[in-house]
DOFI-254215 format. One record per atom (N, C-alpha, C): residue in one letter; x, y, z. Coordinates in pm, whole numbers, padded with zeros to 5 digits, always signed. Layout:
<rs>
AXYZ ...
</rs>
This chain:
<rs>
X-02550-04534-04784 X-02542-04524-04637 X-02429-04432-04597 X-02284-04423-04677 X-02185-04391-04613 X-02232-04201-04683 X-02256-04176-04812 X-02375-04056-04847 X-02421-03996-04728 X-02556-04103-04657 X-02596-04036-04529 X-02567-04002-04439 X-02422-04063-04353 X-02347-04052-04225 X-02272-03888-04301 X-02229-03924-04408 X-02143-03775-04447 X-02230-03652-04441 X-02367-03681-04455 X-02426-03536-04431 X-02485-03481-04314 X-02458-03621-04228 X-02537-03599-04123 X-02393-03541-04036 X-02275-03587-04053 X-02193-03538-04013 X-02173-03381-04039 X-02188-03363-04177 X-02144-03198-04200 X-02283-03106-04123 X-02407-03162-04066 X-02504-03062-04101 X-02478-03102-03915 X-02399-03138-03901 X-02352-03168-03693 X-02251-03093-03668 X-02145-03002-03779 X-02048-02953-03790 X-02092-02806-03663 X-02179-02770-03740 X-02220-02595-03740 X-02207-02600-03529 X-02331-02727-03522 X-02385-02691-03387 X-02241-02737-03297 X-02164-02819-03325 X-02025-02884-03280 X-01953-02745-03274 X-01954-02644-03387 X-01863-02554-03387 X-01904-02450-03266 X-02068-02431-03244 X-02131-02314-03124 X-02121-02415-03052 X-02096-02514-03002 X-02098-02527-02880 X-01963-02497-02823 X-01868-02527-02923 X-01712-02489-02863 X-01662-02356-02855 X-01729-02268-02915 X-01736-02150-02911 X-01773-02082-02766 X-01904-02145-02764 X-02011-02093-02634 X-01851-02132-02529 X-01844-02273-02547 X-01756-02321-02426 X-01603-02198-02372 X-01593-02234-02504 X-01443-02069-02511 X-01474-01995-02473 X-01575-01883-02484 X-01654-01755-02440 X-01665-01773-02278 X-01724-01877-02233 X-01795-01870-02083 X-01641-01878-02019 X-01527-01971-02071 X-01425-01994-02010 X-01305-01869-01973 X-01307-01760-02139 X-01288-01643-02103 X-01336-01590-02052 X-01495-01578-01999 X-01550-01485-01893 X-01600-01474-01812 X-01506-01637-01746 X-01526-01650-01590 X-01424-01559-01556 X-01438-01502-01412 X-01331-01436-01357 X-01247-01547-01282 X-01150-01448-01286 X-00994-01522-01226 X-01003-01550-01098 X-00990-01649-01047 X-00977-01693-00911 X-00869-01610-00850 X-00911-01573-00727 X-00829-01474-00610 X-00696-01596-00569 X-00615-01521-00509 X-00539-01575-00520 X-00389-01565-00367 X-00401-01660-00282 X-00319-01638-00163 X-00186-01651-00118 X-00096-01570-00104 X+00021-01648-00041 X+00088-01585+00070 X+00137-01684+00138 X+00182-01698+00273 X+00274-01637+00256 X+00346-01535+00320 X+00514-01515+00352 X+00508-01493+00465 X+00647-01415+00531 X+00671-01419+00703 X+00629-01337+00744 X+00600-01320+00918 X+00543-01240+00967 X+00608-01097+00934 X+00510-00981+00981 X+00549-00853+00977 X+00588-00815+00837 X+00447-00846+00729 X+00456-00772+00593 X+00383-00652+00590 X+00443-00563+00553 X+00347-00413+00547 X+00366-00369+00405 X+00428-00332+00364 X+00427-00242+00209 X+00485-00311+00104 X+00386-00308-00052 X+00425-00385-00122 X+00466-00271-00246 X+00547-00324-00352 X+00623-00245-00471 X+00596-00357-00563 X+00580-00275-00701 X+00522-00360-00791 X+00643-00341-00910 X+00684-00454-00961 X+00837-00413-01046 X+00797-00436-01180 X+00776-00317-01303 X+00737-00323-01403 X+00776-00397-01523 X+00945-00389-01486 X+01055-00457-01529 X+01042-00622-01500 X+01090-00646-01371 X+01116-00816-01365 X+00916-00872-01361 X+00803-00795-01401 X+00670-00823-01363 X+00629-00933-01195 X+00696-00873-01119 X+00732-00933-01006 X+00702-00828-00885 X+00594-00923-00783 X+00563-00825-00674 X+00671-00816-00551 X+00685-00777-00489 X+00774-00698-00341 X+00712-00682-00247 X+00780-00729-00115 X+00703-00710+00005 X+00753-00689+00108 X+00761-00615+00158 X+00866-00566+00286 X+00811-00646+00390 X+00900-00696+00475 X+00837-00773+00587 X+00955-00768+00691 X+00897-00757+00832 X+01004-00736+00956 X+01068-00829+01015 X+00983-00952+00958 X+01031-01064+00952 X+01015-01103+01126 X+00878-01067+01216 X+00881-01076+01324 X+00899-00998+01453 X+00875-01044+01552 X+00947-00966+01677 X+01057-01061+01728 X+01169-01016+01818 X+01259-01096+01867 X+01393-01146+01699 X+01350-01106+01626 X+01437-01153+01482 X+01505-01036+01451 X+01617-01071+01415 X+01688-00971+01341 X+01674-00946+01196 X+01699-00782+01188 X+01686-00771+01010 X+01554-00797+00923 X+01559-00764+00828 X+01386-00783+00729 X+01425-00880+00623 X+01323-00884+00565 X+01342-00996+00440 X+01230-00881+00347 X+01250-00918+00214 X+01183-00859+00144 X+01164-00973+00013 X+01036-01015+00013 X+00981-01161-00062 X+00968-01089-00220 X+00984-01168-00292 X+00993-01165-00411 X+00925-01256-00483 X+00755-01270-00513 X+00650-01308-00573 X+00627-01284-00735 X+00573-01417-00740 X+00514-01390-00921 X+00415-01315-00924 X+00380-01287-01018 X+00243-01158-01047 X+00136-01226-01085 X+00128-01326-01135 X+00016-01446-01118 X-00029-01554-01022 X+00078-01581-00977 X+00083-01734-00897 X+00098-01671-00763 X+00180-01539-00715 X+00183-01519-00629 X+00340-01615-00543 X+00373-01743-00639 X+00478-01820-00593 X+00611-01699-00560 X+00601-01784-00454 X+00792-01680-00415 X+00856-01694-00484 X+00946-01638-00530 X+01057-01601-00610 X+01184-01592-00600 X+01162-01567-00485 X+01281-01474-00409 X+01303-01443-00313 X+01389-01463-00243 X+01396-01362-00053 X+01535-01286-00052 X+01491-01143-00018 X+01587-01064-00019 X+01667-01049+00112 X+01768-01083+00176 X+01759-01038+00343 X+01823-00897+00341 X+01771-00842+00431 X+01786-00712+00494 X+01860-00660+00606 X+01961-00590+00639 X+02026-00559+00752 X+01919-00557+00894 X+01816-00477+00828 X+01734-00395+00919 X+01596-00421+00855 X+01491-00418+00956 X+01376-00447+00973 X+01331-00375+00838 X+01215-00443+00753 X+01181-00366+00628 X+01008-00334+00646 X+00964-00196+00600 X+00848-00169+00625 X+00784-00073+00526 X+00860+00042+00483 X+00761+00105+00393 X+00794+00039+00280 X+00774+00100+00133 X+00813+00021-00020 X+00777+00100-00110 X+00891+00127-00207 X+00824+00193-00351 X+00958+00154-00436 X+00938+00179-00559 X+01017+00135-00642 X+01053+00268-00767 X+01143+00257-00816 X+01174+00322-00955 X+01173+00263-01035 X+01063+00235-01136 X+01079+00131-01228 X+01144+00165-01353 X+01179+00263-01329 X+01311+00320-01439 X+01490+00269-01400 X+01493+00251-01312 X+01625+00224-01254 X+01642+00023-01207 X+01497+00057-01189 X+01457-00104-01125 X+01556-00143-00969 X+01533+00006-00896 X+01586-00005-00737 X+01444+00031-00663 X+01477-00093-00541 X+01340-00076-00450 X+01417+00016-00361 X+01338+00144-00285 X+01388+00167-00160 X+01270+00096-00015 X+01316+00083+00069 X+01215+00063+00142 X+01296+00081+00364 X+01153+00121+00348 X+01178+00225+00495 X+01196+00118+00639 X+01307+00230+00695 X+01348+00129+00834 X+01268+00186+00919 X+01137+00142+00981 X+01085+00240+01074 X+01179+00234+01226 X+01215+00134+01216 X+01249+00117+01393 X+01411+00199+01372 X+01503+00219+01259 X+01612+00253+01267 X+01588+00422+01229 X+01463+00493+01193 X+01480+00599+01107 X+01543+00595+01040 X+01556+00496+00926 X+01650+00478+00829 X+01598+00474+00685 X+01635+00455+00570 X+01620+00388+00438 X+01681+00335+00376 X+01653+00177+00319 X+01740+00101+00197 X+01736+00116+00121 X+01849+00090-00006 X+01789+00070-00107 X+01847-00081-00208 X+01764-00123-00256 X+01766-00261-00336 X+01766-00281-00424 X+01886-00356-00526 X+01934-00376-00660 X+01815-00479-00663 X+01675-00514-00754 X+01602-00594-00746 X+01631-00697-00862 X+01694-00659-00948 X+01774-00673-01074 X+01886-00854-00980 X+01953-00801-00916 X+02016-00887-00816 X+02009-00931-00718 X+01887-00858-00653 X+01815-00922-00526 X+01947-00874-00421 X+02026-00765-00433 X+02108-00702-00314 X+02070-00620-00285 X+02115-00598-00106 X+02110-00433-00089 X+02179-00395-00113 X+02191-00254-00137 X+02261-00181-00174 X+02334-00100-00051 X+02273-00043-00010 X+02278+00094+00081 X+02218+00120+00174 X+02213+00183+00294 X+02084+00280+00393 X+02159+00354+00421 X+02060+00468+00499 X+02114+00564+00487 X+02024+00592+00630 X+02072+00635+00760 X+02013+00687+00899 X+01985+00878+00838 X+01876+00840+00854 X+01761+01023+00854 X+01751+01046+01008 X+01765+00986+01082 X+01701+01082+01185 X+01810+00998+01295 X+01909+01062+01346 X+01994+01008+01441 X+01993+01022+01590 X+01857+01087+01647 X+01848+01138+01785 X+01834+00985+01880 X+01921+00981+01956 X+01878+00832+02062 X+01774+00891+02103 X+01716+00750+02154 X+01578+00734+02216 X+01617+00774+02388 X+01569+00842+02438 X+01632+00893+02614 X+01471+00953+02648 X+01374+00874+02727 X+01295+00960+02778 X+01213+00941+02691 X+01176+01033+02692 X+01037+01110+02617 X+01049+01138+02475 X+01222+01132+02445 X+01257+01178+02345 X+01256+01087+02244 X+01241+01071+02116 X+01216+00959+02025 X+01273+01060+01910 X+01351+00957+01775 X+01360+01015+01650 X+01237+01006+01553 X+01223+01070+01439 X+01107+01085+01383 X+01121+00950+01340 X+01006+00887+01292 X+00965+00729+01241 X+00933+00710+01092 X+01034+00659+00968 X+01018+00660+00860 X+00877+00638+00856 X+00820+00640+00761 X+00639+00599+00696 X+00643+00540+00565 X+00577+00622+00493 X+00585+00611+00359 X+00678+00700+00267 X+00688+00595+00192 X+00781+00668+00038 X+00692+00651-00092 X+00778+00785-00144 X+00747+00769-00264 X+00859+00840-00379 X+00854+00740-00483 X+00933+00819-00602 X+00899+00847-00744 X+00990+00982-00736 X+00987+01036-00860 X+01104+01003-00944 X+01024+00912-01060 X+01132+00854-01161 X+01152+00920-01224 X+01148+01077-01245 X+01198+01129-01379 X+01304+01235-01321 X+01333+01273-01186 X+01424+01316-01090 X+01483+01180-01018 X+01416+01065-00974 X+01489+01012-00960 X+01549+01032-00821 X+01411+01117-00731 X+01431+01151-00611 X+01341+01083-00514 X+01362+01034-00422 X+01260+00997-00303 X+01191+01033-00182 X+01063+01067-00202 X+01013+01153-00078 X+00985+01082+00066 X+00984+01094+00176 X+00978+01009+00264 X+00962+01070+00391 X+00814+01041+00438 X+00744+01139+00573 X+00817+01024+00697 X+00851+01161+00765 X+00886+01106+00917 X+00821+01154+00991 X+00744+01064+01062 X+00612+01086+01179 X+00694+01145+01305 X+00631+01260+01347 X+00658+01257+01504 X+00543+01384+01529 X+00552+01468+01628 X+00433+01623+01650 X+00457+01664+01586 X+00536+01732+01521 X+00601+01779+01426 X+00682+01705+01302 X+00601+01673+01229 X+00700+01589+01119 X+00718+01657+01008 X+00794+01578+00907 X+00891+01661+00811 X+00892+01532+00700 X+00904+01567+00616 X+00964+01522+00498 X+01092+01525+00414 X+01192+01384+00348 X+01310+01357+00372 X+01308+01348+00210 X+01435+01456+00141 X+01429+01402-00002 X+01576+01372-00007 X+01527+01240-00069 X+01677+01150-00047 X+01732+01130-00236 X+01843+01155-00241 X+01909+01104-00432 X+01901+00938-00381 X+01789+00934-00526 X+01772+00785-00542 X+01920+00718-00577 X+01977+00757-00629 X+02117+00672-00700 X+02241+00679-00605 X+02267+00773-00538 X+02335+00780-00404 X+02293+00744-00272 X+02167+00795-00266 X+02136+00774-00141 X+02168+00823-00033 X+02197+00951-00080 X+02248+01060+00058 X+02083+01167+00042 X+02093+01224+00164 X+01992+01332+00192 X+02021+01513+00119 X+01917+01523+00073 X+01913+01649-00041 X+01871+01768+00074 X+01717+01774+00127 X+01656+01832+00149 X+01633+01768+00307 X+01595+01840+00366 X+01491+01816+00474 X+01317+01938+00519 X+01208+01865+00485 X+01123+02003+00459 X+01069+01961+00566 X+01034+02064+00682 X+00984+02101+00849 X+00827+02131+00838 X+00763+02096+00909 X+00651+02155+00947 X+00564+02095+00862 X+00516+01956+00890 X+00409+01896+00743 X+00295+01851+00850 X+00297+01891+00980 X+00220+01842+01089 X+00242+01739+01150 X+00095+01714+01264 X+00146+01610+01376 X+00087+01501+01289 X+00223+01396+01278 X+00190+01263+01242 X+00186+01309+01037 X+00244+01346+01000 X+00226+01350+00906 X+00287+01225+00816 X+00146+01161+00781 X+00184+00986+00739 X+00186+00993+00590 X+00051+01029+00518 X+00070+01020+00360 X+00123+01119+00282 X+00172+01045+00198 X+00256+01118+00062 X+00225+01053-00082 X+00195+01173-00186 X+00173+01125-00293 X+00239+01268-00395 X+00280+01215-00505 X+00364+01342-00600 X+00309+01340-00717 X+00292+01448-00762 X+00265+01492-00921 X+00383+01550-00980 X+00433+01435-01055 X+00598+01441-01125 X+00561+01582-01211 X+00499+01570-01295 X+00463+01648-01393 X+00423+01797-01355 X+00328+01841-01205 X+00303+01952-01180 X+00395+02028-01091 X+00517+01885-01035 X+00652+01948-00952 X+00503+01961-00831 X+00501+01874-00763 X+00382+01868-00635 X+00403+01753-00556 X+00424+01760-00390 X+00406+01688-00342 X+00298+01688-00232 X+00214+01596-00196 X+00127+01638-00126 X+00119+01513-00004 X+00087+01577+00130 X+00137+01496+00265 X+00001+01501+00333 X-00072+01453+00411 X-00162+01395+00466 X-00118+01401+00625 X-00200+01484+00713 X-00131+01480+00868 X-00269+01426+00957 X-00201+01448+01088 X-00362+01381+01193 X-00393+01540+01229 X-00334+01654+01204 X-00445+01743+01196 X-00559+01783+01061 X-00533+01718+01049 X-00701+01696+00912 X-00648+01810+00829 X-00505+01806+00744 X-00466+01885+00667 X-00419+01830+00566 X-00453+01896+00421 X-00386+01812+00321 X-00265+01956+00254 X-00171+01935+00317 X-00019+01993+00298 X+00027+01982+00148 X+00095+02123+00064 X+00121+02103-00096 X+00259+02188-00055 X+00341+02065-00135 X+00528+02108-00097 X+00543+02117-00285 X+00619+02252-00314 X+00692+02245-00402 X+00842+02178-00434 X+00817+02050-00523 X+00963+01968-00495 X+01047+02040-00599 X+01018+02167-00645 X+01143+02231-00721 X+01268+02328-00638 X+01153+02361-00519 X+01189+02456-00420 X+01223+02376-00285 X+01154+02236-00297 X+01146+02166-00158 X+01074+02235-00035 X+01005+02332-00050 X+00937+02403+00093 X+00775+02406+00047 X+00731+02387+00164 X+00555+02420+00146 X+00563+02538+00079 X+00447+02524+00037 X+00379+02565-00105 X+00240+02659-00006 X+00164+02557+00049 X+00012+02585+00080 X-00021+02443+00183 X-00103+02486+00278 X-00168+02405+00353 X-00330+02415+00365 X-00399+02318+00408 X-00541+02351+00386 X-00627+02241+00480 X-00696+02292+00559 X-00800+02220+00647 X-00927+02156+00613 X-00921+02047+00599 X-01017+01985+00511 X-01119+01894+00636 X-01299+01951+00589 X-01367+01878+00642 X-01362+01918+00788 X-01368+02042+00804 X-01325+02113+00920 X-01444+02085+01043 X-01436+02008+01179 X-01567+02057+01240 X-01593+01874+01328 X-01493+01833+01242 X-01495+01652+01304 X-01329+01659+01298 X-01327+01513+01382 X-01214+01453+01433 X-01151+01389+01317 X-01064+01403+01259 X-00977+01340+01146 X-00816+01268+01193 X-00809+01165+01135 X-00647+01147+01095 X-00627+01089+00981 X-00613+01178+00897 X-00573+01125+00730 X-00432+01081+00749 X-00454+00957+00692 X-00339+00882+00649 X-00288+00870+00575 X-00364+00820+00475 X-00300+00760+00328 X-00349+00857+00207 X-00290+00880+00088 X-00317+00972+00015 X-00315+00897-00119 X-00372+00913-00237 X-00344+00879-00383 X-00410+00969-00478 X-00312+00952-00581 X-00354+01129-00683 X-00431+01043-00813 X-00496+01117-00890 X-00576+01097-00971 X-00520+01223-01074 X-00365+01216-01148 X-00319+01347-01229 X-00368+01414-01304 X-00446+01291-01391 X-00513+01360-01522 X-00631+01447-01454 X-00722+01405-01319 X-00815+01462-01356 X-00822+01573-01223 X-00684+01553-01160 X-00653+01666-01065 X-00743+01650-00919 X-00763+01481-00892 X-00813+01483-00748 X-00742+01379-00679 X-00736+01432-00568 X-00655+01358-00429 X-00785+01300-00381 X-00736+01145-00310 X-00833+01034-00255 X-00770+01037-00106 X-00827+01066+00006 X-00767+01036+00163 X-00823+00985+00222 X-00747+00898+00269 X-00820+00770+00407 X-00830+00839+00528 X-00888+00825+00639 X-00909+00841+00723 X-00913+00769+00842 X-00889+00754+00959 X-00866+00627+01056 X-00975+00681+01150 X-01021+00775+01151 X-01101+00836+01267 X-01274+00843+01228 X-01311+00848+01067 X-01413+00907+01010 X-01438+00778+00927 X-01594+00739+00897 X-01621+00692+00784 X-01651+00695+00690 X-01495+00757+00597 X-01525+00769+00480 X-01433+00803+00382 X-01352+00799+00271 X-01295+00864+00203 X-01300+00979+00135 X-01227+01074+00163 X-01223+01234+00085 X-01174+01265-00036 X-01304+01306-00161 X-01240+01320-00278 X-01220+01481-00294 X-01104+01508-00309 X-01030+01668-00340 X-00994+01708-00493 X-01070+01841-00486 X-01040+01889-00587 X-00873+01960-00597 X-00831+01908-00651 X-00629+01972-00672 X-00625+02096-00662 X-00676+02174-00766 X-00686+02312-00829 X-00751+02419-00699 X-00879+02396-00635 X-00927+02455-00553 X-00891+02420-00426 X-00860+02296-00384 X-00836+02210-00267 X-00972+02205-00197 X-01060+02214-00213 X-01161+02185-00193 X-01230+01987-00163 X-01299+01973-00044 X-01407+01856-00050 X-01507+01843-00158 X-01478+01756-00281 X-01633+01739-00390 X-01691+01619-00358 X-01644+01511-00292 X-01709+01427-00243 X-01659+01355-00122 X-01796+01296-00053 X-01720+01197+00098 X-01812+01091+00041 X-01704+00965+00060 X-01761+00799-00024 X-01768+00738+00109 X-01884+00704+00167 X-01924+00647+00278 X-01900+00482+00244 X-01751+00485+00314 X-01723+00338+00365 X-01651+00341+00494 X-01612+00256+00539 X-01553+00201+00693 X-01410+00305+00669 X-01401+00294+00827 X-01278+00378+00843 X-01142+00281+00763 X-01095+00395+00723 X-00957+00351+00636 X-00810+00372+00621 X-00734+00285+00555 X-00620+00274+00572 X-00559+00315+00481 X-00518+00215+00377 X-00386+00212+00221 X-00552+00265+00121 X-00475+00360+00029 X-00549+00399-00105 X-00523+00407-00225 X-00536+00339-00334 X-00451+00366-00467 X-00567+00405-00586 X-00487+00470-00623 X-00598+00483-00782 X-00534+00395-00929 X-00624+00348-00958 X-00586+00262-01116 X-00668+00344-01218 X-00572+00402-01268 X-00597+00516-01401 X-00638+00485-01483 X-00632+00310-01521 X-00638+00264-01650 X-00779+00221-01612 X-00857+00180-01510 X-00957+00113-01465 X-01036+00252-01422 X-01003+00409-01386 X-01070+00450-01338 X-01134+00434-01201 X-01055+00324-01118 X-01121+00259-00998 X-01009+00281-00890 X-01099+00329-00806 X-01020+00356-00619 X-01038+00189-00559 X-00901+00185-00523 X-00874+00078-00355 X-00860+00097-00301 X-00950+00074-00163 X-00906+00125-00024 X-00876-00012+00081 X-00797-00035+00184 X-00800-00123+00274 X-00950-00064+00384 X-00957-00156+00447 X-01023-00160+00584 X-00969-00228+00680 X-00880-00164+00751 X-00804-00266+00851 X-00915-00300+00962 X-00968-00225+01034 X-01087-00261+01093 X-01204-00330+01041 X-01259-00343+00952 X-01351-00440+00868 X-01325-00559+00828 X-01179-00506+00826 X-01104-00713+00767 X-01176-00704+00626 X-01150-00546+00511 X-01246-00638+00402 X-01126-00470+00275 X-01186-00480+00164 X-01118-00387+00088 X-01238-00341-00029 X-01237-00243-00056 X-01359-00160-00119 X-01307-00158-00278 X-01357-00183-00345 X-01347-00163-00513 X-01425-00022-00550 X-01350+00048-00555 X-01465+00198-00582 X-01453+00237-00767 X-01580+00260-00799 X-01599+00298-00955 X-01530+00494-00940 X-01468+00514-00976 X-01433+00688-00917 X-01504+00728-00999 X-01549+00731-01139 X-01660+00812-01181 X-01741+00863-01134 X-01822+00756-01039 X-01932+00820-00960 X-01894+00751-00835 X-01822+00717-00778 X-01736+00723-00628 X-01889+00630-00569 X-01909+00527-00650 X-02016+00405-00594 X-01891+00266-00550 X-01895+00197-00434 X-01809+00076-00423 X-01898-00017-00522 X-01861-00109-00590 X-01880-00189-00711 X-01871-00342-00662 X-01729-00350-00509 X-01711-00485-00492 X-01637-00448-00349 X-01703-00519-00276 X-01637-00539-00151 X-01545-00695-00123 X-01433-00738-00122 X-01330-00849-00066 X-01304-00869+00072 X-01398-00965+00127 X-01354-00998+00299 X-01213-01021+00269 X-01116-01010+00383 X-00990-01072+00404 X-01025-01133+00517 X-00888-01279+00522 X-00863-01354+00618 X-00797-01281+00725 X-00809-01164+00789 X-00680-01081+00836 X-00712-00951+00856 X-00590-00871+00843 X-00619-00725+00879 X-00534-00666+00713 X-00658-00632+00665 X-00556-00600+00519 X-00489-00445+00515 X-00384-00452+00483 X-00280-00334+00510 X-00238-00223+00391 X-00172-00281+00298 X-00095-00227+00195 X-00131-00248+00022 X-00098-00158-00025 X-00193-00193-00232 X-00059-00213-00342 X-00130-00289-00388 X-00027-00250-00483 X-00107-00265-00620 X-00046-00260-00753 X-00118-00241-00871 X-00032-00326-00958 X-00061-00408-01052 X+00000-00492-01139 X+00044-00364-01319 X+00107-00414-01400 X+00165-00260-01468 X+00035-00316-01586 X-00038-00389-01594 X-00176-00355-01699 X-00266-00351-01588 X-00291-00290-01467 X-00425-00263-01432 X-00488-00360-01375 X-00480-00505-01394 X-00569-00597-01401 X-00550-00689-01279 X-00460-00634-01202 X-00454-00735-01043 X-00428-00627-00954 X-00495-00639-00845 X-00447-00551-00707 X-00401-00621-00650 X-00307-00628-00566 X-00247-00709-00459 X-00242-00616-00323 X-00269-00716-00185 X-00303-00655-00056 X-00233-00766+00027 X-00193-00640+00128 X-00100-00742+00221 X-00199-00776+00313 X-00209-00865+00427 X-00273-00917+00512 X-00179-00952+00586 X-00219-00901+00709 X-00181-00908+00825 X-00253-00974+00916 X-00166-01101+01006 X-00307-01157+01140 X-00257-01060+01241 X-00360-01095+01323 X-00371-00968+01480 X-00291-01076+01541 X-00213-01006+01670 X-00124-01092+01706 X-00149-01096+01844 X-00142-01141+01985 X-00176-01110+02088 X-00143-00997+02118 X-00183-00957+02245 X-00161-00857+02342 X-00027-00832+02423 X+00000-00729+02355 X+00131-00686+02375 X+00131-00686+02563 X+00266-00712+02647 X+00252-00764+02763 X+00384-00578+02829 X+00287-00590+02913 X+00344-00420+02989 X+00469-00432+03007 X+00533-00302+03003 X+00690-00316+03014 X+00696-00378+03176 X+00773-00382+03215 X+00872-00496+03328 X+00742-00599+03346 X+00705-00685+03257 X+00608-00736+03320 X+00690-00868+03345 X+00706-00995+03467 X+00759-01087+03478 X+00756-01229+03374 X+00796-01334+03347 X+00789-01436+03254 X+00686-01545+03297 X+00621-01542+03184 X+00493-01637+03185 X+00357-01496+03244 X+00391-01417+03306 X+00281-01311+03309 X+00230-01275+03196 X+00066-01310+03227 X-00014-01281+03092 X-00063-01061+03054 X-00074-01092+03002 X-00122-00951+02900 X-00238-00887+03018 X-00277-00767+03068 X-00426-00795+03105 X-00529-00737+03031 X-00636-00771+03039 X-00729-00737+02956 X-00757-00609+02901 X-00754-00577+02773 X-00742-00434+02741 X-00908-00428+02716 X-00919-00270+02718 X-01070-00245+02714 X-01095-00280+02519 X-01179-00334+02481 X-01144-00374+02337 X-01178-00228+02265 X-01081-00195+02120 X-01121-00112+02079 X-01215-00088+01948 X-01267-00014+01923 X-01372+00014+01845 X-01369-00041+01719 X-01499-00163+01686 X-01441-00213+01577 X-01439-00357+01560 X-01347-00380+01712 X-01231-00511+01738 X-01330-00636+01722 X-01459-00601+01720 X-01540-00756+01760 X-01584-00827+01596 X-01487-00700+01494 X-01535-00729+01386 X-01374-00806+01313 X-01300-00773+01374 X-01147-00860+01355 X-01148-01018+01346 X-01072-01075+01261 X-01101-01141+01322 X-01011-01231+01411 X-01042-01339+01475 X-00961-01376+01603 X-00828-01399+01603 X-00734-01378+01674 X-00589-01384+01692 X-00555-01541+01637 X-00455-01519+01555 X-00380-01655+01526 X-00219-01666+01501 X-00174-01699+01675 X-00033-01632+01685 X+00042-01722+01596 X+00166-01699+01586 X+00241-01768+01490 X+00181-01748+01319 X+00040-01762+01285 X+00028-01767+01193 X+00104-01670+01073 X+00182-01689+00960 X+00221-01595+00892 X+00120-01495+00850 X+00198-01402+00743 X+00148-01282+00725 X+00106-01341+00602 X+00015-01251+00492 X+00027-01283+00335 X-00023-01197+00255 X-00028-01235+00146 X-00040-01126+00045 X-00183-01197-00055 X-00306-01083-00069 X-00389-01199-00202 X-00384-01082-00276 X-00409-01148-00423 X-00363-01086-00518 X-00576-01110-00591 X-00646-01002-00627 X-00785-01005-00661 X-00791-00934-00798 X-00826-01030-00891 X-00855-00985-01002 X-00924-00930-01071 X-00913-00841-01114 X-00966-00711-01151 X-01063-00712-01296 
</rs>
């Protein structure tokens, strides 16, 4: 008898062993649950730290509040980490992950910080644009940054009719350069360390090429000539020499050839915001702040693969250092901003809604800002 249980046991082994197998397999290839977290109001730009594997998030930390905070998240859990406080309101974000200093942009001061992330201090800012506000007159409005870790320099568009671009020494933090004439509203910036290239994105539907050896335009070029454009956001694709541009006016993203500057493709999705390319994945991210949703694009053949509703208005990208998580800020819509001298307790009045808006979704004041992190 005890003969029979022993063989009936070994000849139960095999199918005991595939089933735990099968079980392991399906368990590795479920996908990873998405993943949410709350921080304070007024988050816009996130930095991804290669070093501490820890995400960054600039946040204004409100209206009526002083100073920014800049949250300091796990790269899995998304759990806070960290809160950095800030002199001054925090909004753009990029990092040197060679130095392991965040800088990140003061829009309301025309200013820039920069952040020991290593210690969670600031370090420094530095005022770019010192004109008081009198009238009509306004200083240009930090945007986006970006850096070059192998100079070790930081590029940084200041919006106004005429905007310009700010190259600041990452390790000092004083101003190098100032380059004029990148157009009206000139918002995106993206650099090719390697080809000595910087390239700027304006609302006259131009994609602008600055030599950062020389610091002065290079070449400008009118792209998609014949419609209404405001390219915003920009991201390079080095190896294979194409620029990706969002658009706020058009539906669709513009794929550019580097070499020719030429349109080779328009990827019909919703008007757009933040754009990044993942080299290792071969795959474009775009926000949809108007859609409330974010596009997974295959760039091989520039097909979306996966569309992500957000709870919100999704804003800003970031990239994890293997490829395998995007992280997006989310933003809620906040009420209706109330007319200057308007009296206390006077409500907002009804704005004509704008294009889009019925696809937002509904205001939830107070509610924080947050960040989901979608696995790739």
């Amino acid at each position: 008898m005890k003969a029979l249980k022993t063989t009936q046991q070994w000849a139960l082994r095999p199918l005991l062993l595939a089933t735990a197998l099968f079980s392991a397999s399906a368990a590795f290839a479920a996908p990873a649950a998405d993943v949410t977290q709350q921080v304070g109001q007024g988050a816009y730009e996130l930095a991804f730290s290669n070093t501490n594997n820890a995400l960054y998030v600039a946040t204004s930390n409100g209206r009526g509040e002083g100073g920014g905070v800049v949250y300091r998240l796990g790269a899995q859990d998304l759990a806070v980490q960290g809160k950095i406080p800030t002199e001054l309101k925090t909004f753009g974000a990029a990092i040197n992950n060679q130095t392991n200093v965040l800088y990140v942009g003061n829009t309301l001061n025309s200013a820039v910080t920069s952040v020991d992330v290593a210690s969670g201090k600031e370090l420094k800012n530095l005022v770019l644009d010192a004109t008081k506000r009198e009238g009509d007159v306004r200083p240009l409005a930090v945007r986006e940054l970006a850096v070059d870790e192998k100079t070790n320099r930081v590029y940084i568009t200041g919006l106004g009719k005429e905007s310009v671009v700010w190259v600041v020494d990452g390790k000092d933090l004083k101003l190098i350069s100032t380059i004029p004439n990148t157009g009206k509203m000139g918002t995106g910036i993206a650099l090719d360390s390697a080809a000595q290239k910087a390239y700027v994105t304006n609302a006259d539907g131009e994609l602008v090429t600055i030599d950062t050896r020389t610091n002065a335009i290079e070449k400008r070029v009118k792209l998609d000539e014949g419609k209404d454009h405001f390219f915003l956001n920009i991201a390079l694709d080095t190896k294979g020499q194409r620029a990706f541009i969002t658009d706020s006016k058009q539906a669709q993203v513009l794929v550019v050839d580097l070499k020719t500057q030429k349109v080779i493709e328009r990827i019909a999705v919703p008007e757009s915001l933040a754009v990044l390319f993942n080299a290792q994945r071969d795959e474009l991210y775009v926000t949809h702040r108007m859609a409330s949703e974010v596009s997974i694009i295959d760039a091989s053949n520039y097909k979306v693969k996966r569309t992500v509703k957000t709870e919100g208005l999704p804003n800003s990208l970031a990239i994890s250092a293997d490829g395998k998580a995007l992280f997006v800020s989310v933003k809620q819509p906040g009420p209706p901003r109330k007319p200057a001298g308007a009296k206390e307790g006077e409500k907002a009045p009804a704005a004509k809604p704008e294009a889009g808006a019925e696809k937002r979704p509904a205001p939830q004041p107070g509610k924080p800002d947050s960040v989901l992190r979608i696995a790739l």
